[in-house]
Structures are given as structure tokens and as C-alpha cells.
C-alpha positions as CSV (number, residue, x, y, z in Angstrom):
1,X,61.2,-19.3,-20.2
2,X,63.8,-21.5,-18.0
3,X,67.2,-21.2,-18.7
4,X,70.2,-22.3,-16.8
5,X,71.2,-19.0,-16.3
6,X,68.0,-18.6,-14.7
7,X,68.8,-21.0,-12.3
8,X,72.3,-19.8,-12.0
9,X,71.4,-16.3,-10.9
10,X,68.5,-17.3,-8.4
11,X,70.9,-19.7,-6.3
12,X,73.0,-16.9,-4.7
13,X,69.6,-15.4,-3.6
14,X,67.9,-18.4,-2.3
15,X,70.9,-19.2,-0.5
16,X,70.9,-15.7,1.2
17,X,67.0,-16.6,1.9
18,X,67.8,-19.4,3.6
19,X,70.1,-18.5,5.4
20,X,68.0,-15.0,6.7
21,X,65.5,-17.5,7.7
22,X,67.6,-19.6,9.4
23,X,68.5,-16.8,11.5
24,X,65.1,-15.5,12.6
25,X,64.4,-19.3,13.4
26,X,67.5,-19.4,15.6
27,X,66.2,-16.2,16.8
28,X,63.0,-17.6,18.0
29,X,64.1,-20.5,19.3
30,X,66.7,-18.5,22.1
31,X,63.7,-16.6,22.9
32,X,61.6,-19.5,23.5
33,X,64.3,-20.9,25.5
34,X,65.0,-18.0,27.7
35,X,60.8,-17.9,28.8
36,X,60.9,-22.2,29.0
37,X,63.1,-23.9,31.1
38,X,63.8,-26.7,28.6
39,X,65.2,-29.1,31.8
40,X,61.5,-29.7,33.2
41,X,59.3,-32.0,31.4
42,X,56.2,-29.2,31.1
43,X,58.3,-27.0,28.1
44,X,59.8,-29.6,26.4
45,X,55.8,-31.2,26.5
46,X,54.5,-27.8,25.0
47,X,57.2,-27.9,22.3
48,X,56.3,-31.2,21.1
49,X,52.7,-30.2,20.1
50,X,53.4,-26.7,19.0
51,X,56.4,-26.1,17.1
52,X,56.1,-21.9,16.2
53,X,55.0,-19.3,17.8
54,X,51.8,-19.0,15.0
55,X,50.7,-22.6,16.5
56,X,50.9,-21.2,19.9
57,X,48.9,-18.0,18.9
58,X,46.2,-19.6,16.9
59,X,46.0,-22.0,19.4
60,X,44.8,-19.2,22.5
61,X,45.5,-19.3,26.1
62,X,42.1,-21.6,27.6
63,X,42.6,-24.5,24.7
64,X,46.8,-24.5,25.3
65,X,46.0,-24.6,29.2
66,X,43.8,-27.6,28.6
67,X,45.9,-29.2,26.6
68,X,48.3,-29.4,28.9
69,X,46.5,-30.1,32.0
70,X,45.4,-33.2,30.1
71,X,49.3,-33.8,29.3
72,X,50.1,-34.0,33.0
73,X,52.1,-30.7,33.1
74,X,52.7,-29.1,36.1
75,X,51.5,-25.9,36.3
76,X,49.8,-25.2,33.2
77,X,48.7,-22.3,33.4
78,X,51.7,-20.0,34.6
79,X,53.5,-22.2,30.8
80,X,50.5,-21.4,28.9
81,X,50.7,-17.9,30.2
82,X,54.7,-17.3,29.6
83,X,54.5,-19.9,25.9
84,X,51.8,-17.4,24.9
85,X,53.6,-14.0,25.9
86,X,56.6,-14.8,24.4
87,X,54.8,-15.9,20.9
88,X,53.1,-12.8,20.8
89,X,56.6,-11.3,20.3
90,X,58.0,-13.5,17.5
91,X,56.0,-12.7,14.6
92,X,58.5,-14.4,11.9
93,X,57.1,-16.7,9.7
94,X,59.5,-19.3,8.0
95,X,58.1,-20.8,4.2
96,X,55.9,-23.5,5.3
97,X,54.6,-22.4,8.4
């Protein structure tokens, strides 16, 4: 059953969890940033309709180009190319995703 003690001795872990998850999301996000020039208008666009790299994979290259053509970003296809490339490295998955 549920004790306190239960509780007690799954808090340290969840805490380490959180924290290991919070690194790989920091992780991802310096990545993303170093392919996307987050002072133009066209990443910051992308980053607004697709949060994790799993969105921008299940997403594919022809349906993200579109989507952004129809977003008014310049040059579409070179972000949708880059977005894409750099998703394909980031494979970590955060609870909830």
C-alpha cells in the first residue's frame, strides 16, 4: 500500500528526475538555438508551432516547409531544412511529450 515513507523515499528520486530532465531540455534548446538565429522572425515563428524536436520530426520536411511559407517566413525551406537536421539529433523525450 501507500505509506508516507513511501512518499518519503520517492521524493529524492523524483527530484533527481527532474532535474536530469531539465538538463536534457536545456540541452535541446542550446542546440536549437545554435541552428536558429532566434533574432529573425522565421525561428522564433517555427518555435511557436513546434515546441520539441518529436513535433518537428513527425511533422516531415514538405508539411513544415508549407507551413511556413503560409506563415510568411522568409526562406522556408533552408529553416525547414536546418529545424529538421538538428531534431534528428535530439532524440530526448521529456514526460509529456
Amino acid at each position: 500500500g501507500f505509506t508516507s515513507t513511501t512518499l518519503a523515499a520517492d521524493t529524492p528520486r523524483s527530484a533527481a528526475s527532474h532535474r536530469s530532465a531539465d538538463c536534457h531540455q536545456s540541452h535541446d534548446r542550446v542546440q536549437l538555438e545554435r541552428v536558429l538565429d532566434l533574432g529573425n522572425a522565421g525561428p522564433l515563428v517555427l518555435l511557436a508551432g513546434y515546441q520539441t524536436p518529436a513535433a518537428l520530426r513527425r511533422t516531415g520536411r514538405n508539411r513544415l516547409e508549407t507551413w511556413l511559407r503560409n506563415g510568411k517566413v522568409r526562406s522556408a525551406d533552408a529553416l525547414a531544412e536546418a529545424a529538421l537536421e538538428a531534431a534528428g539529433r535530439q532524440h530526448t523525450a521529456l514526460p509529456g511529450e
